[in-house]
N, C-alpha and C positions, 0 to 999 in steps of 0.2 A: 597534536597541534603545535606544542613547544617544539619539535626538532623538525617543523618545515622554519622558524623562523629565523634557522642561518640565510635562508635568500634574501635578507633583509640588508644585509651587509655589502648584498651588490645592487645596486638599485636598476642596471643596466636589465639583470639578469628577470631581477623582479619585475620591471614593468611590463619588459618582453613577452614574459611567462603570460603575463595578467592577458596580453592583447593578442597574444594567438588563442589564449581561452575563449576570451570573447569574441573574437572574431568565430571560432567553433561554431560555438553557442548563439548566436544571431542566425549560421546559418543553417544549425541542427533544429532551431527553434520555426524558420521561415519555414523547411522544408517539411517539418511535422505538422505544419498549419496549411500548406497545402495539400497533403495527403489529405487531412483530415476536412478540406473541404470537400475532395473527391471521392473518398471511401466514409471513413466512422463508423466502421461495418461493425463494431460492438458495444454503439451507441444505446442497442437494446429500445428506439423509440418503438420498433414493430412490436414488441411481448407487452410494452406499459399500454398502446393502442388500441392493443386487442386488449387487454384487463378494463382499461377504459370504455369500448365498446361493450363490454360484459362477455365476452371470448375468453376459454380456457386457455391462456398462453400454452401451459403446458402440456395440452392437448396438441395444441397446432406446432409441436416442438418436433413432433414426432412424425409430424405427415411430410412427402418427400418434397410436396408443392403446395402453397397457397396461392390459388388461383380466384377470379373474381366470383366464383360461385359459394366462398367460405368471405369474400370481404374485399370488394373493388378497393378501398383506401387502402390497404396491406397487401393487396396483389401490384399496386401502382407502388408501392415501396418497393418491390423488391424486382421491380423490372428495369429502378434506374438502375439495379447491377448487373440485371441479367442481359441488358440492352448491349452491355458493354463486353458482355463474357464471362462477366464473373459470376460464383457462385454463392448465394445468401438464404440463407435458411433463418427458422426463429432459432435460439437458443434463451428462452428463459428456465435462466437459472437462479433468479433470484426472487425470496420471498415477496408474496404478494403486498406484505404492507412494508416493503424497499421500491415496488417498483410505481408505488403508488406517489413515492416520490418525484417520479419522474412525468404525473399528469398534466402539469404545466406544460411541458414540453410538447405533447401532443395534440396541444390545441392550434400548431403550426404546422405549415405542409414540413414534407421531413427533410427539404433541401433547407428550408429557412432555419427548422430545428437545428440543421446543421453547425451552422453557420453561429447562431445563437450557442449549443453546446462551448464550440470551439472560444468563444469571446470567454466565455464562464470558465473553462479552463485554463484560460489564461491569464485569467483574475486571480483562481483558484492556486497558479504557481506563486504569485506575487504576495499572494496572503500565505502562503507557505512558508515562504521567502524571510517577510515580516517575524512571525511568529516563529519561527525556528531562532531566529535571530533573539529576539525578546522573552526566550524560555532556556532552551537546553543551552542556548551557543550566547549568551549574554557574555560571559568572559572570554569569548574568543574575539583575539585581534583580528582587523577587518581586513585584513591582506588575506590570513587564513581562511576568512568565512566567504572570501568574495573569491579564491579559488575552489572551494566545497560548493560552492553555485553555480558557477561557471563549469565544473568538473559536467554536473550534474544536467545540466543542461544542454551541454554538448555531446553526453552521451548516449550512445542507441536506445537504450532502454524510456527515455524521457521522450524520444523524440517521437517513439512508438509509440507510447501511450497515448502520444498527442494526434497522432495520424490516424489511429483505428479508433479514437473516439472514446476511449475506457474510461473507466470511474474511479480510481485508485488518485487521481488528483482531486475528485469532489470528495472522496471517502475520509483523504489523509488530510484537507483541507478542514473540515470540521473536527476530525481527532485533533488537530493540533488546535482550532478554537476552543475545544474543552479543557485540553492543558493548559490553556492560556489560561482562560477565567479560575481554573482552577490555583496556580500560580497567581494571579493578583488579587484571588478573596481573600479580601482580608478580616471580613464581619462574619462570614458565613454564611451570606442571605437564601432566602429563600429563592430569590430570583438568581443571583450565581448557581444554587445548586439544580436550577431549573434547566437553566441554561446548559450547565456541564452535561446533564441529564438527556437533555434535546439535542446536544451536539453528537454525542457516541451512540445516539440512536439514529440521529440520520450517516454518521460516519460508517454504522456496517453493513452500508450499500456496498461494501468491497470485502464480508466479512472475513474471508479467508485470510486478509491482514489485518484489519481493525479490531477483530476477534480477540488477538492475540495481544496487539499492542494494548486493549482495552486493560488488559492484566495490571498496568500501570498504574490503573487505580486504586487496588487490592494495594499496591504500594504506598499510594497516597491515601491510602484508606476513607477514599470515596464509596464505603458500600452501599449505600443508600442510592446515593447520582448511579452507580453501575446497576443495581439492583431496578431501578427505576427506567432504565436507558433498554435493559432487555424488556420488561413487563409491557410497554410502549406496542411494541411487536409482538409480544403473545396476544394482547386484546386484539390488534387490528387482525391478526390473521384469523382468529374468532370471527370477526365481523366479515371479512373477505371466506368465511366457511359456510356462515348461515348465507350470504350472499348468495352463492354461487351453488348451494345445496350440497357441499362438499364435507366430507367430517373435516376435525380440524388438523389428522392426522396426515391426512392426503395432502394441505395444504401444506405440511411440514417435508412429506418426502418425495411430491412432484419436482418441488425445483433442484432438492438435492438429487435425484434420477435424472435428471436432465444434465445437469453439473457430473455427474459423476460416467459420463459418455465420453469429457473433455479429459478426464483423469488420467491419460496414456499421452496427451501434447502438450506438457508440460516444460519448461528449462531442465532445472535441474534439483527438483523437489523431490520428497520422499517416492512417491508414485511412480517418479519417473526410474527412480535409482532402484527401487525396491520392486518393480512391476509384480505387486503382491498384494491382497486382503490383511498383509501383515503390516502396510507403511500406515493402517489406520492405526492398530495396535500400538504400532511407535510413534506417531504421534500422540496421542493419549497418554503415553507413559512420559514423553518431554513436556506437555501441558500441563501435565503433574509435577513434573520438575519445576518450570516454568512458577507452576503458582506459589511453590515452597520458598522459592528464592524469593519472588516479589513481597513473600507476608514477612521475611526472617530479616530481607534487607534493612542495613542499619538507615539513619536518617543521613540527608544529604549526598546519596547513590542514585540520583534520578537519571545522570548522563550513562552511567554503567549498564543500570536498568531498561533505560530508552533502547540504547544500543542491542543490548541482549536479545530485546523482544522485535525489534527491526528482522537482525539477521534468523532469527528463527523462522520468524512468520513465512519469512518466504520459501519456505520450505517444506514446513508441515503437511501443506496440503497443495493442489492443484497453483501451480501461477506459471504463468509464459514468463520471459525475460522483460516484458515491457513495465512490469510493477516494481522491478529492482531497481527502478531510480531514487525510492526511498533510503538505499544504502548511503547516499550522501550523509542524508541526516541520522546514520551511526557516529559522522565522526566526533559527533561531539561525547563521545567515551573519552576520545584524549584529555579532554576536559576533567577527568574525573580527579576528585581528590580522597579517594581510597587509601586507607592501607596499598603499601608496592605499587600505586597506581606511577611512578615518578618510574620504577624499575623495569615496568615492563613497558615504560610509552616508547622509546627508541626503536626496539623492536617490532611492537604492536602498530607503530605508524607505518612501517617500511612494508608490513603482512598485508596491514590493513590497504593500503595505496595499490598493491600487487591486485590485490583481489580486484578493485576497484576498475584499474584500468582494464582488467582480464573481461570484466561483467562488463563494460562499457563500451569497449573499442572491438578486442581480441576476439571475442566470439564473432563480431559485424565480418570483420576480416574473411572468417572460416564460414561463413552463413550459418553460424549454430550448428557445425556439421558435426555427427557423435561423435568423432575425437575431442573435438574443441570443447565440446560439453561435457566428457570426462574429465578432462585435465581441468577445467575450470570448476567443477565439480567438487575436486579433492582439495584444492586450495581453498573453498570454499567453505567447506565441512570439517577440514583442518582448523581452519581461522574460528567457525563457529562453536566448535568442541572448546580452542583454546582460549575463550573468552566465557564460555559457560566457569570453567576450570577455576580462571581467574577469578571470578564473581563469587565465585560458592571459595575457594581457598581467602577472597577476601574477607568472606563473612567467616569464616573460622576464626581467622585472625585475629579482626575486632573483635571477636564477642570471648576470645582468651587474652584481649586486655591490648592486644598490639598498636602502638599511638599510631597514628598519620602521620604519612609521609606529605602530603600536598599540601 
């Protein structure tokens, strides 16, 4: 964040910058909102409708067609795609008491659902927006935080999520409500810890990210709110077992069988890189990583931490390109006041900004074609190893006595 603010010095330069952003970003943002009136094809309202109607989602995941003899209101779903050419299948992939989240929604026909989603994720950016601002990036100057917004906004990845309808702005929208409250308890209450508690249990409707960032609380040493936030979801899928006549076990590996189909269309995650039973292996072994840093980390490393568990998550496991609009809100690592945090920002802003526009722009360029996914790949796994490096050499540092540099 410190070494963008020599454009501060030309103000010609700086305005500039600000107004082609935004100018972007208006029309990355129009243009995702109109996909997403027309498609939102993984809005997922067909698998919560069918749980709603009492229908196996992950039964009908698997059939090649639903037709009106399995369910006239989910056969008229998926004829406004097919009317068109396009091709719509269920994919439920998500736990029964995640998609249970999504019952409201179904009580509207699925164009108005539409319509509705899309207003709520636009909410859901703006409280993003907010709270990002009011947590990790409180000390970042607003030239800086309002080109990390703009960035982000104007990028494919953000504009995609908006178009196909996704969850990763409902998901990351409530992870950041629980860092929020978490950040301004200041009594402890019952009801703050309720809240945190309710917030990262409806947040890992996207778990494959919110999973990982949740680790942040093992750093805030929230284990009760975290401990509490999973339990939420072990009951309900009990209750959606005896429901459905199902053990609880099937309701545990239907939706990951389902999800684990998508496991080969990924960007540029382990599955994709590793195309092996081994990228589960290595993810488990960096989630192990993962939790050792989060418990060992010194106090006031929350933007190094934020950051670390950002760039992992989207990795580990299964994610297309449209969930990496979250990288924005890595950068508030610049922000860090570490040990060497001051030595390595010059550097790490100039890596970090490369990757940035690589994942944002450079791939759109190439249509995500496999070279472009290589190359953006190794810069990206580059940068993610050397931020892991720096975190764990910080923590050596401190904890052999080394003062702050920030």
């Amino acid at each position: 964040m410190q070494s963008l603010r020599h454009w501060k010095d030309n103000s010609f330069i700086r305005y500039a910058l600000l107004a082609v952003l935004a100018l972007a970003a208006a029309v990355s943002v129009y243009q995702g909102a109109r996909n997403a009136l027309e498609y939102s094809q993984d809005f997922q309202w067909d698998a919560a409708k069918a749980l709603a109607m009492g229908l196996d989602p992950y039964e009908l995941s698997y059939l090649p067609e639903i037709d009106d003899t399995v369910s006239p209101e989910l056969a008229a779903f998926y004829r406004m795609f097919t009317d068109r050419g396009l091709t719509q299948t269920m994919e439920a992939n998500q736990f029964p008491s995640l998609l249970l989240l999504l019952f409201p929604m179904t009580i509207f026909a699925p164009q108005t659902a539409k319509i509705i989603w899309l207003v709520f994720n636009l909410a859901f950016t703006a409280g993003i927006i907010i709270m990002l601002r009011r947590t990790f990036f409180e000390d970042a100057g607003i030239y800086e935080y309002a080109l990390i917004v703009l960035l982000m906004l104007a990028g494919t990845p953000y504009r995609n999520q908006l178009g196909v309808g996704q969850h990763t702005l409902f998901a990351f929208f409530f992870f950041m409500l629980a860092v929020c409250t978490d950040r301004y308890d200041r009594d402890g209450s019952v009801s703050n810890s309720l809240l945190i508690a309710g917030s990262l249990a409806v947040s890992y409707f996207k778990y494959t990210l919110t999973g990982v960032l949740a680790l942040y609380f093992l750093y805030r040493k929230r284990y009760k709110e975290l401990a509490m936030s999973i339990a939420v979801h072990v009951v309900l899928t009990g209750v959606f077992a005896a429901i459905f006549d199902k053990s609880f076990l099937y309701m545990i590996k239907a939706p990951l069988e389902v999800a684990s189909r998508l496991a080969a269309e990924g960007g540029i995650d382990l599955g994709v890189i590793l195309k092996s039973p081994f990228s589960y292996a290595a993810a488990f072994i960096i989630v192990i990583l993962l939790v050792v840093i989060t418990v060992i980390m010194p106090k006031d490393r929350e933007c190094i931490i934020f950051a670390l568990l950002v760039f992992w998550s989207l990795i580990l496991t299964y994610h297309r390109t449209y969930d990496f609009f979250v990288l924005s809100a890595a950068s508030a690592m610049f922000l860090d006041k570490g040990a060497d945090a001051d030595r390595y920002r010059p550097a790490g802003t100039a890596a970090y900004m490369t990757v940035i526009i690589c994942v944002y722009f450079v791939l759109r360029i190439f249509n995500e074609n496999t070279v472009s996914r290589i190359c953006v790949g190794i810069l990206y796994y580059a940068f993610t190893i050397a931020l892991t490096y720096m975190a764990v050499s910080g923590v050596r540092k401190e904890r052999c006595g080394v003062g702050q540099n920030g």
